[in-house]
NULO-998861 format. One record per residue (C-alpha): residue number from 1; residue in one letter; x negated, y, z negated. Coordinates in nm, 4 decimals, always signed. Example, Ala and Ser with C-alpha at 12.3 -4.5 7.8 and 13.67 -1.06 7.14 Angstrom:
% NULO-998861
rec k:1 | r:A | xx:-1.2300 | yy:-0.4500 | zz:-0.7800
rec k:2 | r:S | xx:-1.3670 | yy:-0.1060 | zz:-0.7140
This chain:
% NULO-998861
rec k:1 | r:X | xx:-2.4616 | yy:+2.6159 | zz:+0.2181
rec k:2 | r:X | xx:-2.4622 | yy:+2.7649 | zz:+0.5873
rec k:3 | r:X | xx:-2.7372 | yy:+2.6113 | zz:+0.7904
rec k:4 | r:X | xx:-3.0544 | yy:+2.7819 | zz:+0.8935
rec k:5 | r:X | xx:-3.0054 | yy:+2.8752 | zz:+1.3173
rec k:6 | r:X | xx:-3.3210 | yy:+2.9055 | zz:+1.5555
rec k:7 | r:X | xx:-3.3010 | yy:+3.0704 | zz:+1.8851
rec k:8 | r:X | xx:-3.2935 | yy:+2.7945 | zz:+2.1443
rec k:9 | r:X | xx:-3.5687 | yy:+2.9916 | zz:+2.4011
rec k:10 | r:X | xx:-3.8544 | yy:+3.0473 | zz:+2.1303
rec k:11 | r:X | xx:-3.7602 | yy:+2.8878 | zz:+1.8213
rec k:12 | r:X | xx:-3.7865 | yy:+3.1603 | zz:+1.5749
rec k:13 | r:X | xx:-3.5552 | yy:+3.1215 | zz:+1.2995
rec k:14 | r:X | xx:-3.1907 | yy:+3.3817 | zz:+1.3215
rec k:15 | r:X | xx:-3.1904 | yy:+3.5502 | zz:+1.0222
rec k:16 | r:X | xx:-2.9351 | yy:+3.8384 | zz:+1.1235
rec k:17 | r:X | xx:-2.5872 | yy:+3.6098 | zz:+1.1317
rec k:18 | r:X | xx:-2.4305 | yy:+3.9049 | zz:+1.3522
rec k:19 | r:X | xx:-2.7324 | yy:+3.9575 | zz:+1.5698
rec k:20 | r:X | xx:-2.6609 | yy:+3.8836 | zz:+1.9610
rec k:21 | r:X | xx:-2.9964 | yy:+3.8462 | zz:+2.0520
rec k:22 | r:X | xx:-3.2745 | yy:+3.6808 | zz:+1.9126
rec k:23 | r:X | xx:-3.5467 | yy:+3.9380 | zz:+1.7708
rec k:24 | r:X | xx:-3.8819 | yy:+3.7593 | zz:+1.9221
rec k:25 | r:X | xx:-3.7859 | yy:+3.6562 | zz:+2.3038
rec k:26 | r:X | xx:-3.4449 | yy:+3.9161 | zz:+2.3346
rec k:27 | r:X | xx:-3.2531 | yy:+3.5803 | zz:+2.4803
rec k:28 | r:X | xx:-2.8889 | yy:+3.5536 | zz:+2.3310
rec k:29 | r:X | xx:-2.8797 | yy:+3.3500 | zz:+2.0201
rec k:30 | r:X | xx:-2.4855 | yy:+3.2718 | zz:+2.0770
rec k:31 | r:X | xx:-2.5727 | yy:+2.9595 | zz:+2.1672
rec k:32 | r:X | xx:-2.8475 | yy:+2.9055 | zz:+1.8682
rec k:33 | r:X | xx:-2.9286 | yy:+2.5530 | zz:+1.7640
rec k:34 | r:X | xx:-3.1333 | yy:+2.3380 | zz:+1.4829
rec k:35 | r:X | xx:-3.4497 | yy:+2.1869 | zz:+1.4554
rec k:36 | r:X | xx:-3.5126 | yy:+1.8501 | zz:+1.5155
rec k:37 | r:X | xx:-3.6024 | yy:+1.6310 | zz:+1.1654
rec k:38 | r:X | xx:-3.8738 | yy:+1.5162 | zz:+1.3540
rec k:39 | r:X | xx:-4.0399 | yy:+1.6774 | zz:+1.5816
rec k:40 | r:X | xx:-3.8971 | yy:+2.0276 | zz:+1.5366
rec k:41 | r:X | xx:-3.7561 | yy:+2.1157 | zz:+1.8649
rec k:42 | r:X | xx:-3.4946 | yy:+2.3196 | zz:+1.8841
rec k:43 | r:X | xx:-3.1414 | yy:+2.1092 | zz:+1.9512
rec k:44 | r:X | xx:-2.8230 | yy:+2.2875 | zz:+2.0582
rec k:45 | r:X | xx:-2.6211 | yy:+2.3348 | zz:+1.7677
rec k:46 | r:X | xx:-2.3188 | yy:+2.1369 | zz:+1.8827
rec k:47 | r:X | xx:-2.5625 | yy:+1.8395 | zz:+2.0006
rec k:48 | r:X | xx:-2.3857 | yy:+1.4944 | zz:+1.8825
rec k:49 | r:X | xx:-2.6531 | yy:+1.2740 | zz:+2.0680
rec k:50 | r:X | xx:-3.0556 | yy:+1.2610 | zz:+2.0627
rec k:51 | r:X | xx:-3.3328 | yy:+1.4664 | zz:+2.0735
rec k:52 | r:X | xx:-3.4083 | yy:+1.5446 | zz:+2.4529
rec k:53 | r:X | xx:-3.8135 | yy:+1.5655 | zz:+2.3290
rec k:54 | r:X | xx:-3.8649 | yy:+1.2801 | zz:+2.1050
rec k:55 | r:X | xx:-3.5497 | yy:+1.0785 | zz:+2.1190
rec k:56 | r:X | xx:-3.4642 | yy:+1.0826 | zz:+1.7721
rec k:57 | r:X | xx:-3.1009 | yy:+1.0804 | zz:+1.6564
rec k:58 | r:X | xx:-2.9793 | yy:+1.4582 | zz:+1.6169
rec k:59 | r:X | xx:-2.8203 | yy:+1.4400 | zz:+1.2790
rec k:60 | r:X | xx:-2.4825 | yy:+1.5608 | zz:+1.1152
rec k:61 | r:X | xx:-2.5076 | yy:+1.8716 | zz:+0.9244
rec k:62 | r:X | xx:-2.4185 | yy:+1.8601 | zz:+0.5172
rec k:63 | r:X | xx:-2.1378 | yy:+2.0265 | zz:+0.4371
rec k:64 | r:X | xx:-1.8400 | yy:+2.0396 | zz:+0.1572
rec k:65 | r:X | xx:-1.6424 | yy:+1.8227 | zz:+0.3334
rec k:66 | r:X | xx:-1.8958 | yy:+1.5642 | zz:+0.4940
rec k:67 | r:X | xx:-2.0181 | yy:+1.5278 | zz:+0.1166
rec k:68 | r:X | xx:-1.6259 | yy:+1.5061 | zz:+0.0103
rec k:69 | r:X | xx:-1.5880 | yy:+1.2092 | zz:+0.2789
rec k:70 | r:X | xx:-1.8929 | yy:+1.0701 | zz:+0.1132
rec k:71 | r:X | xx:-1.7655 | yy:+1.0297 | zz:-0.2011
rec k:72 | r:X | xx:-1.4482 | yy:+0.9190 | zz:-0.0770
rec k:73 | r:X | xx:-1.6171 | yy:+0.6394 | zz:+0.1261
rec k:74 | r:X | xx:-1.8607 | yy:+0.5242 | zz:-0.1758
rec k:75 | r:X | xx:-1.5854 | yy:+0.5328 | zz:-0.3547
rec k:76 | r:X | xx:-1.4174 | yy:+0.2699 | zz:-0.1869
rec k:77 | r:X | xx:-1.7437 | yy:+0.1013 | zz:-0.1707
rec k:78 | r:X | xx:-1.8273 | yy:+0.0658 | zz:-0.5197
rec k:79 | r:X | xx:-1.4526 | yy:-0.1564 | zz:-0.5203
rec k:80 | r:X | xx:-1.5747 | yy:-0.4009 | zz:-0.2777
rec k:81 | r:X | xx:-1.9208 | yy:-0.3924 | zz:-0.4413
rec k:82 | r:X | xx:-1.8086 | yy:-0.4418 | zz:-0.7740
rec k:83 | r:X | xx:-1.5695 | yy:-0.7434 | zz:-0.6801
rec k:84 | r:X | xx:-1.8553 | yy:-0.9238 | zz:-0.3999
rec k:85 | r:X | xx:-2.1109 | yy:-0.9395 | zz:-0.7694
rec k:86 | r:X | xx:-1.8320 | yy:-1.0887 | zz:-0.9763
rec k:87 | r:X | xx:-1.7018 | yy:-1.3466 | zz:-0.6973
rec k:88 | r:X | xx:-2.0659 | yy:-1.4362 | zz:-0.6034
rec k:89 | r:X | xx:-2.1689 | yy:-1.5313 | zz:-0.9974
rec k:90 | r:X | xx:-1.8198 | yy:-1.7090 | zz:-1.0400
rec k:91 | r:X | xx:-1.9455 | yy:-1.8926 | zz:-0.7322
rec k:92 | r:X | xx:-2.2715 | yy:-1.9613 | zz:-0.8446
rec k:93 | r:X | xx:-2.1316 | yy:-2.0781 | zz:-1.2185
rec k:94 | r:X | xx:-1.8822 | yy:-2.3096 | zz:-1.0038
rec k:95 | r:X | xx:-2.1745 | yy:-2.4150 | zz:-0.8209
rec k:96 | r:X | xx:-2.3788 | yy:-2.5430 | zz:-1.0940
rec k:97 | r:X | xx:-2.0146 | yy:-2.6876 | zz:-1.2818
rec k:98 | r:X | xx:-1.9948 | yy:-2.8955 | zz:-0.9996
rec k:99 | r:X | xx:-2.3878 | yy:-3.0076 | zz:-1.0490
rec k:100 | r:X | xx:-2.2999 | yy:-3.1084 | zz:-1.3824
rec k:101 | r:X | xx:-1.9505 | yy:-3.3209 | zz:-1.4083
rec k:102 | r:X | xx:-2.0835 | yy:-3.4884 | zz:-1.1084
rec k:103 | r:X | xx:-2.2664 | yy:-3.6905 | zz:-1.3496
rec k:104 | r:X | xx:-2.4041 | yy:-3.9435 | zz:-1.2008
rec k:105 | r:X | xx:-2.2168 | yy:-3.9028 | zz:-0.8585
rec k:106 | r:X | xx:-2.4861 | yy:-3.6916 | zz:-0.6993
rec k:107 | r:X | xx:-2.4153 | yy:-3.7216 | zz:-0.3142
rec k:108 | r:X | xx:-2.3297 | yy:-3.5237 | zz:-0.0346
rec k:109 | r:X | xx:-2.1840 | yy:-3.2872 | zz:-0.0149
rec k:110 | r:X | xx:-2.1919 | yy:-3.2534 | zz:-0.4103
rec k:111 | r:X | xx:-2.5528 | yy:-3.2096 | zz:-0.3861
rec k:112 | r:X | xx:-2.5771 | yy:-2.9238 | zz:-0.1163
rec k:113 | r:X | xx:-2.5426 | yy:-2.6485 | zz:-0.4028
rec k:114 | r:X | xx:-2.3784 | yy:-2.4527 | zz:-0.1168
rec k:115 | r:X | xx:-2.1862 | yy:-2.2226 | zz:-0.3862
rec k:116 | r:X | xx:-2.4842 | yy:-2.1231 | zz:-0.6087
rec k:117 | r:X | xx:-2.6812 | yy:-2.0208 | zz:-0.2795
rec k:118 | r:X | xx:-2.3286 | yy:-1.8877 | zz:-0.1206
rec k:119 | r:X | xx:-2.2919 | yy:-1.7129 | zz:-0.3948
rec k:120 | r:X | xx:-2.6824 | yy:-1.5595 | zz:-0.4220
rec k:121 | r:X | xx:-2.6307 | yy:-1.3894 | zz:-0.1125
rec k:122 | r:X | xx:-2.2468 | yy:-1.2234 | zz:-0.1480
rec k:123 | r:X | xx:-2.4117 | yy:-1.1068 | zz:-0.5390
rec k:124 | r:X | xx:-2.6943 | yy:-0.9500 | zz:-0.3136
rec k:125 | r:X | xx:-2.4531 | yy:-0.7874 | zz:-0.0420
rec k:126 | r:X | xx:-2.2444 | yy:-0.6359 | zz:-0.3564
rec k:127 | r:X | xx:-2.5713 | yy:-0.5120 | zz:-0.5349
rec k:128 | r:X | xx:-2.6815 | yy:-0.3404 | zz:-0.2342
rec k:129 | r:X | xx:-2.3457 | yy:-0.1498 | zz:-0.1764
rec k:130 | r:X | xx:-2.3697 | yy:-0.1061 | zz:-0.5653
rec k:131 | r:X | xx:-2.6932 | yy:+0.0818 | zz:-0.5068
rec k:132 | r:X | xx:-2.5686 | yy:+0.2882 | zz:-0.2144
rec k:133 | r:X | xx:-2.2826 | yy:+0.4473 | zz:-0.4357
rec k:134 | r:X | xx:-2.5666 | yy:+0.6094 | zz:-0.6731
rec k:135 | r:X | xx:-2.7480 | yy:+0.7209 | zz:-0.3654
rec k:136 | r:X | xx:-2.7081 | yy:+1.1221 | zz:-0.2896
rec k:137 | r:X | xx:-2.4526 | yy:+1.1899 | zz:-0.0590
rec k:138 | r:X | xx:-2.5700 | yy:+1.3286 | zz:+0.2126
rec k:139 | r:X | xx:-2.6157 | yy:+1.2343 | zz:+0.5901
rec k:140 | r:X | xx:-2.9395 | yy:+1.3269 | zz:+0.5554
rec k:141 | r:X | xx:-3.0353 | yy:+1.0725 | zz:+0.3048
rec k:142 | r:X | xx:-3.2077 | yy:+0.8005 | zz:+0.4961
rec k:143 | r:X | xx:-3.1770 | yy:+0.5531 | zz:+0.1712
rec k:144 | r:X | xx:-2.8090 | yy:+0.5867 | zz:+0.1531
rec k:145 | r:X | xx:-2.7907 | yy:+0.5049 | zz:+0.5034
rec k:146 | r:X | xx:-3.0463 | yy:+0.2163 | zz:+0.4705
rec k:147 | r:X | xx:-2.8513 | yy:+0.0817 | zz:+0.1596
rec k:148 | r:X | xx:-2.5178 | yy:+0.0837 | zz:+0.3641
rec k:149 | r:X | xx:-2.6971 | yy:-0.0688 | zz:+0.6606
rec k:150 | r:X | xx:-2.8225 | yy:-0.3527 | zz:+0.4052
rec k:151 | r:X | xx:-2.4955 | yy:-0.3749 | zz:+0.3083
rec k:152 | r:X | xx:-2.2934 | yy:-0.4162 | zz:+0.5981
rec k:153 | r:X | xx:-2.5670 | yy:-0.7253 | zz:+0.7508
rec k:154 | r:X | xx:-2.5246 | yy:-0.9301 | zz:+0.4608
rec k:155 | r:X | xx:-2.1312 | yy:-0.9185 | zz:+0.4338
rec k:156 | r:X | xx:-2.1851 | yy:-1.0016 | zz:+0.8004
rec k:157 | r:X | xx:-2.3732 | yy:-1.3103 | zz:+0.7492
rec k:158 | r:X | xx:-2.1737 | yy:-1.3825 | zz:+0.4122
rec k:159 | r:X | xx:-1.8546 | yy:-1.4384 | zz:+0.6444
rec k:160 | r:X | xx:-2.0190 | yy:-1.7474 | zz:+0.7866
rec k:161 | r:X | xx:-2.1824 | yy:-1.9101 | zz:+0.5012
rec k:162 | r:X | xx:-1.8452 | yy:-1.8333 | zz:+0.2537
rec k:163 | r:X | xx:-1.6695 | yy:-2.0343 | zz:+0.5318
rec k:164 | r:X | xx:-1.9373 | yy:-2.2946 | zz:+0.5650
rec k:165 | r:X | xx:-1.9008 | yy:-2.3194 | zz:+0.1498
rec k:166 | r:X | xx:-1.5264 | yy:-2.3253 | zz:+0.1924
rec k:167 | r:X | xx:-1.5280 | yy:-2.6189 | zz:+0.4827
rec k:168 | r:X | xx:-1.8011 | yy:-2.8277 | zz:+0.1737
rec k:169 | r:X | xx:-1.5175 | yy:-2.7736 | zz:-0.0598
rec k:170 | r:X | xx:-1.2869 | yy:-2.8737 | zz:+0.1314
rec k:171 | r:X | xx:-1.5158 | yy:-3.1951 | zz:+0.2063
rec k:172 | r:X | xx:-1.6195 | yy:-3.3012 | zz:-0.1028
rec k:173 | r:X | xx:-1.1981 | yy:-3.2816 | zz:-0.2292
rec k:174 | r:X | xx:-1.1898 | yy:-3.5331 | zz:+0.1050
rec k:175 | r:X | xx:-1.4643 | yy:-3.7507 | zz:-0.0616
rec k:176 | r:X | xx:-1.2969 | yy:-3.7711 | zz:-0.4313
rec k:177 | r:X | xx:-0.9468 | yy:-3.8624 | zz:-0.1999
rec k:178 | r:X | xx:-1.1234 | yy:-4.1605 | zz:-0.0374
rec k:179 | r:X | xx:-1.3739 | yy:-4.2614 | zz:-0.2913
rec k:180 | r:X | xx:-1.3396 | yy:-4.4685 | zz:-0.5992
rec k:181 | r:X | xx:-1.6070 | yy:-4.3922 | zz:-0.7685
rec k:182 | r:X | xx:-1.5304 | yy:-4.0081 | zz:-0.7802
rec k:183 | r:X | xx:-1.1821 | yy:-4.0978 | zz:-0.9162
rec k:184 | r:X | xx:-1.3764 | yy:-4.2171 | zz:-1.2185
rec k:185 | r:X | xx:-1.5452 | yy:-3.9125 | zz:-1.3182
rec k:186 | r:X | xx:-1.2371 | yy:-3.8090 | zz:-1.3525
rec k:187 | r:X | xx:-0.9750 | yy:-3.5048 | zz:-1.2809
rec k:188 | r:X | xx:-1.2670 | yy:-3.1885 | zz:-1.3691
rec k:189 | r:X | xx:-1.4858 | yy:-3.2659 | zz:-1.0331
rec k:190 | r:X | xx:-1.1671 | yy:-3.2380 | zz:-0.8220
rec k:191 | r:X | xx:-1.0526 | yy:-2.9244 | zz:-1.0133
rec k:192 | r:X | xx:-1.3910 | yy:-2.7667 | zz:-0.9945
rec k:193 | r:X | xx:-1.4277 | yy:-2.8343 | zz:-0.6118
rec k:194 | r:X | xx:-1.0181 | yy:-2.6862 | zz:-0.5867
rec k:195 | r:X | xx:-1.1690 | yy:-2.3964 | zz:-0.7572
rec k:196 | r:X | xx:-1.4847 | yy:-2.3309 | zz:-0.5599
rec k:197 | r:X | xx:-1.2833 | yy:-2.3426 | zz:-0.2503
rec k:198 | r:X | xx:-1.0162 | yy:-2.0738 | zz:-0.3327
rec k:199 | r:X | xx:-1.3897 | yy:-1.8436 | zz:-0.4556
rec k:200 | r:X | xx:-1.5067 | yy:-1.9113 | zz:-0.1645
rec k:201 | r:X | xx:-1.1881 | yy:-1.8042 | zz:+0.0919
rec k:202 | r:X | xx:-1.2100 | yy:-1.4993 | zz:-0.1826
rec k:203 | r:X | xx:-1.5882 | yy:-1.4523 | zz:-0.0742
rec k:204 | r:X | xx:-1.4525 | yy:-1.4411 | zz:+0.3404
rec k:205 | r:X | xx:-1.2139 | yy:-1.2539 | zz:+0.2424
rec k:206 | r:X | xx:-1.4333 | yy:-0.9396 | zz:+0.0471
rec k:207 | r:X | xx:-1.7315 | yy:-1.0122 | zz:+0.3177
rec k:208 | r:X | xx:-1.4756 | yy:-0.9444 | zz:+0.6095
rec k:209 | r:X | xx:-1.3602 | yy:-0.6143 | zz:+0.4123
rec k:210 | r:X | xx:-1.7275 | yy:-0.5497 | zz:+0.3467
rec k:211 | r:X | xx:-1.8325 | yy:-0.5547 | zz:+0.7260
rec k:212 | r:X | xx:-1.5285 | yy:-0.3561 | zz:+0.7996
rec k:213 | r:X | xx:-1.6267 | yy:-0.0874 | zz:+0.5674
rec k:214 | r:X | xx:-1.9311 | yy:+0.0215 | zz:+0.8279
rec k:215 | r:X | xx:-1.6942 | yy:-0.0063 | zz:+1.1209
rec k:216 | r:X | xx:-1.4368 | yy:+0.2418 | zz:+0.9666
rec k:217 | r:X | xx:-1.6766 | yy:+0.4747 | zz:+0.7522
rec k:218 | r:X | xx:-1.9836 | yy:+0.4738 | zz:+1.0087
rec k:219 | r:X | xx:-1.8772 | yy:+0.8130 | zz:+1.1291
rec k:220 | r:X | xx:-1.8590 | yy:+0.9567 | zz:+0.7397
rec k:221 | r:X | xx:-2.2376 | yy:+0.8666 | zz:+0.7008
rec k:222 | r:X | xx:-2.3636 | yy:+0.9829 | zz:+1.0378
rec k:223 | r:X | xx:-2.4140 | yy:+0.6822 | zz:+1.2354
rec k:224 | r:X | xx:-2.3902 | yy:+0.6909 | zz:+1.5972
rec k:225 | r:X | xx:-2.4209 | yy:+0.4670 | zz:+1.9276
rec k:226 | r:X | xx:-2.7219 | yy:+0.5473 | zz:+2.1700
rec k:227 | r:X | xx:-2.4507 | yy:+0.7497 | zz:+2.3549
rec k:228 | r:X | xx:-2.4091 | yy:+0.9625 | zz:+2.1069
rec k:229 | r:X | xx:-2.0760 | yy:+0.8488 | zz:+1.9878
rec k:230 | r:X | xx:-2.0183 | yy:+0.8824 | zz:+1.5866
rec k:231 | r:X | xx:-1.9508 | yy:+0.4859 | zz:+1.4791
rec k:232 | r:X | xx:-1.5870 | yy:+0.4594 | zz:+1.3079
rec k:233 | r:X | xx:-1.2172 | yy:+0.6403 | zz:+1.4147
């Protein structure tokens, strides 16, 4: 769908595709622009920065292909989504595994439940770039964009608690090593913590790829720096 033109001198909308000049003010409309989403001043057409009257961000057009690269980027998306909600529940069933054949061996770090709350918030990052891929595709669509946003902060901040959840793994095998009393629970608290700590490097591992997503598909959904600067290659 070609997108509506307005002269840039009066703002009257260029209904005439061949026209030269604009019918209203007579200025030349080769240069024609869009409205602004917001306050409806009239933005060169080629503008990739902000709105010189209000400030707000002058926004991508929708076309075939920008919806194409879309798709193609949710698409990838809904793969990192899908496995971030299945590594976060195995993490939180590990979690409360590890609750239970610790028996009466509650102590630290055993106790900190770091892979059932680990686990809550990679489940949440996933959902959220779960609900993005049913989101319209358009650069327009401020929920999308909001959704991705959502998306990319908590696989940010799931980097550094998936490592902290690796490093109490990693402890409480160090405890069992050195501790008698572990040894007598028996072989099923050291396999559970082995296994928590390999879903956890998993969880760094999909939360690195998740954060990376924004930094290489930024540009696909319209995000830019306050220079003006699409985000992504």
């Amino acid at each position: 769908m070609k997108t509506q033109a307005f002269c840039r001198n009066c703002g009257v909308a260029v209904t005439d595709p061949t026209s030269n000049f604009c019918t209203q003010c007579g200025q030349s409309v080769s240069s024609s622009g869009r409205r602004c989403d917001s306050c409806g001043n009239v933005i060169s057409g080629n503008a990739t920065g902000f709105c010189p009257r209000c400030g707000t961000m002058a926004m991508m057009e929708d076309t075939a292909e920008t919806r194409e690269n879309i798709g193609k980027a949710l698409s990838f998306l809904l793969k990192v989504s899908v496995v971030q909600m299945g590594i976060g529940v195995l993490s939180g069933i590990g979690g409360v595994l590890l609750l239970v054949f610790a028996g009466n061996y509650l102590q630290w770090p055993f106790t900190s439940g770091a892979s059932i709350w680990v686990g809550v918030i990679v489940f949440i990052a996933g959902l959220l770039g779960f609900l993005a891929t049913k989101e319209e595709r358009s650069v327009k669509n401020r929920k999308l964009k909001g959704l991705v946003i959502a998306h990319f902060t908590l696989s940010n901040i799931s980097i550094t608690f998936s490592g902290l959840s690796l490093g109490w793994a990693a402890w409480g095998l160090a405890v069992c090593a050195a501790s008698q009393g572990c040894r007598v629970v028996g072989v099923a608290l050291i396999a559970i913590s082995a296994v928590n700590g390999l879903i956890s490097l998993i969880m760094v591992i999909t939360a690195i790829v998740g954060t990376s997503f924004f930094c290489c598909f930024g540009r696909t959904f319209g995000f830019r720096n306050r220079r003006g600067v699409h985000g992504g290659p």
